[in-house]
N, C-alpha and C positions, 0 to 999 in steps of 0.2 A: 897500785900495781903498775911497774912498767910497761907503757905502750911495747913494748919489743915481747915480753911475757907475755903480753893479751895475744898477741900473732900467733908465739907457738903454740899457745894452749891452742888456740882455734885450729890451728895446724893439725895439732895431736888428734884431735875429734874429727876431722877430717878423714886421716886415714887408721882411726878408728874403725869409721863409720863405712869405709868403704871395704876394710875388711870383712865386716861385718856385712856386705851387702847378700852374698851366696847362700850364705844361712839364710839368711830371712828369704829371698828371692824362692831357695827353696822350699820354706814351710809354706810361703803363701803357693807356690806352685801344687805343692800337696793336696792343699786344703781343695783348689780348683779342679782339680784333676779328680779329688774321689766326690765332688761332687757333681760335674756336670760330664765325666769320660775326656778319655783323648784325644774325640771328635770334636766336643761341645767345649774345650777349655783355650781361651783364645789368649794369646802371649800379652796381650793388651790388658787383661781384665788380671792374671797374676801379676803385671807391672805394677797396674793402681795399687793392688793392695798391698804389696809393698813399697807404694811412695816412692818408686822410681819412673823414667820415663821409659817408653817398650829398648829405645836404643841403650839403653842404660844395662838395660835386662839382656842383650844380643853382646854387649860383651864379653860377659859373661857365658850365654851359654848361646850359641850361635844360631842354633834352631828350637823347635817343639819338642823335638822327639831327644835332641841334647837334654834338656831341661827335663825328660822324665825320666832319662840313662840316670844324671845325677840327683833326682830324688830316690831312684831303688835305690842307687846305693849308700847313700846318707843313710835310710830308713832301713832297710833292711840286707841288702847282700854283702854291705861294709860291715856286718856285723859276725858273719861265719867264724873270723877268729878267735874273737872272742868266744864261741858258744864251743869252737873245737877245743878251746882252751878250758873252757869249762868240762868238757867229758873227759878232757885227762886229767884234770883235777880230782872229780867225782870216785870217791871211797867207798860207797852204799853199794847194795845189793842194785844188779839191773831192775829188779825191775821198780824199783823207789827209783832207778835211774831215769826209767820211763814215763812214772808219774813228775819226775821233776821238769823234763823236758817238753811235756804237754802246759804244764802249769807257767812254765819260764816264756815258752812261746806266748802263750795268752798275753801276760803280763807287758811283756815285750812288743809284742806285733799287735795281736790279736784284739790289746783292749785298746790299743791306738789306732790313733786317725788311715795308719800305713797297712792297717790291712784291709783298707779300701783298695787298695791297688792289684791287689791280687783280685778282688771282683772284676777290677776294670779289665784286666789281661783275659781274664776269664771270658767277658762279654765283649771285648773288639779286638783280639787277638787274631780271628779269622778276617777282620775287615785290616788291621794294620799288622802285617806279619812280620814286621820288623820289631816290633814291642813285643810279640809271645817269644820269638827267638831269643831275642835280648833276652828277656824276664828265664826263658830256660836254663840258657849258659850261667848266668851271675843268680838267680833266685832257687829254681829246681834242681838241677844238677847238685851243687854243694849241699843242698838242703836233703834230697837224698842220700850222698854221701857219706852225710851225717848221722841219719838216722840207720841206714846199713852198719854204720860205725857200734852203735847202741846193740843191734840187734846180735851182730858177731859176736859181742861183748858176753851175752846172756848166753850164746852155744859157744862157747867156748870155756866157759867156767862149768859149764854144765846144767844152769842155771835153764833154759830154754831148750825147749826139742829141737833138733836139725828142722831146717826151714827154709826154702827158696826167700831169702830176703828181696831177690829183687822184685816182687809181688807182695811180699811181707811190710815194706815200707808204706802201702797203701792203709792198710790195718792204719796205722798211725795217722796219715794225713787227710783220712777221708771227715774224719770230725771237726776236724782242725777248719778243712776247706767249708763243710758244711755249716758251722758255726759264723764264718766270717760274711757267709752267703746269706744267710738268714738275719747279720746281724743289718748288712747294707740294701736290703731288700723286704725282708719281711717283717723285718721287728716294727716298724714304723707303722705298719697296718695291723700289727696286732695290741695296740695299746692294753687289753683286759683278757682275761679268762685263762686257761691252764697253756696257751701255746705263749702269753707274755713269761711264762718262769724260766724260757731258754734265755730269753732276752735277760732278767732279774737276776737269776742264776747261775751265770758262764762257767765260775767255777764250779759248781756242783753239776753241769756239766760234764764239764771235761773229767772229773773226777768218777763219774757215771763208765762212762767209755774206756778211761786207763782200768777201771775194776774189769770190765765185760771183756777187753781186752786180754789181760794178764790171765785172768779164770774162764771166761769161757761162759757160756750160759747154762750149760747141763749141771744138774746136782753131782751128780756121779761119770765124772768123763768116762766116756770108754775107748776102747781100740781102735784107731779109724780102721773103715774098709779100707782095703788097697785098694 
């Protein structure tokens, strides 16, 4: 090979690799972030583990709290268009709409590493209120949006009884949140006995919840009271 070949090649790998730095900057930042929070995760310790130097890593993303703006959105609030894309695609009956959209979240967020992050906003959001705000605007906001979107869907076809959706949204998220809480918190102290089958189980689950959900608990609904 010509020495002038060997340069580019090394070149090319070069600014490969420096492309390639923000991804990785980011998974390693991830990883540190849902395990030790936003207090305990120091710019230093996500540097090493992606084998860069901390100055290397501030190019990139200039502070702490930059470097967790751009993990939610890698991980999760870059992803709303796709999932809007996906509800105007969807053909099925709402409420297959509903069990699709619990099950696709799991899949999506819930059985990865990034919905440690919603634990974290959960538990130091009142001590960093620049991370719960943040995580509102680009995380909660769209994500109810969304699911409002679902629910219109079902009272409009007639599919669903009239329903104050913006209370109605909770129905759907409160499993979702309790799942991801239980999975970064208490799975790990329950390794045996009937409270590990939430842990073993996620999807049957979630699938639990969209039934109770959609039907309700009573054998024979009856008429609410006014």
């Amino acid at each position: 090979m010509h020495p002038t070949d060997t340069l580019i090649d090394k070149q090319h790998r070069r600014e490969r690799r420096k492309d390639a730095r923000p991804g990785e900057l980011m998974a390693a930042a991830l990883s540190v972030f849902v395990e030790k929070g936003f207090a305990g995760t120091r710019v230093e310790e996500v540097a090493q583990r992606a084998g860069v130097s901390k100055g290397t890593l501030f190019l990139y993303f200039p502070s702490k709290l930059d470097l967790f703006k751009a993990v939610v959105r890698e991980n999760i609030a870059g992803r709303f268009a796709e999932w809007n894309s996906m509800f105007d695609a969807f053909s099925g009956s709402t409420s297959d709409l509903v069990r699709y959209t619990m099950h696709q979240w799991w899949e999506r967020i819930g059985a990865t590493q990034a919905s440690g992050i919603t634990k974290l906003v959960m538990s130091e959001g009142a001590v960093f209120p620049e991370i719960a705000e943040f995580y509102r605007q680009e995380v909660i906001e769209p994500g109810n949006a969304l699911i409002k979107r679902v629910l219109r869907r079902g009272m409009d076809s007639g599919e669903f009884r009239q329903i104050n959706p913006d209370y109605a949204i909770y129905s759907l998220i409160a499993p979702m949140i309790f799942i991801i809480m239980w999975k970064h918190s208490m799975a790990p102290c329950c390794p045996s006995g009937s409270a590990s089958m939430l842990s073993a189980n996620p999807q049957d689950f979630i699938a639990s919840q969209a039934d109770i959900l959609l039907h309700g608990l009573t054998a024979r609904p009856t008429v609410p009271a006014a």
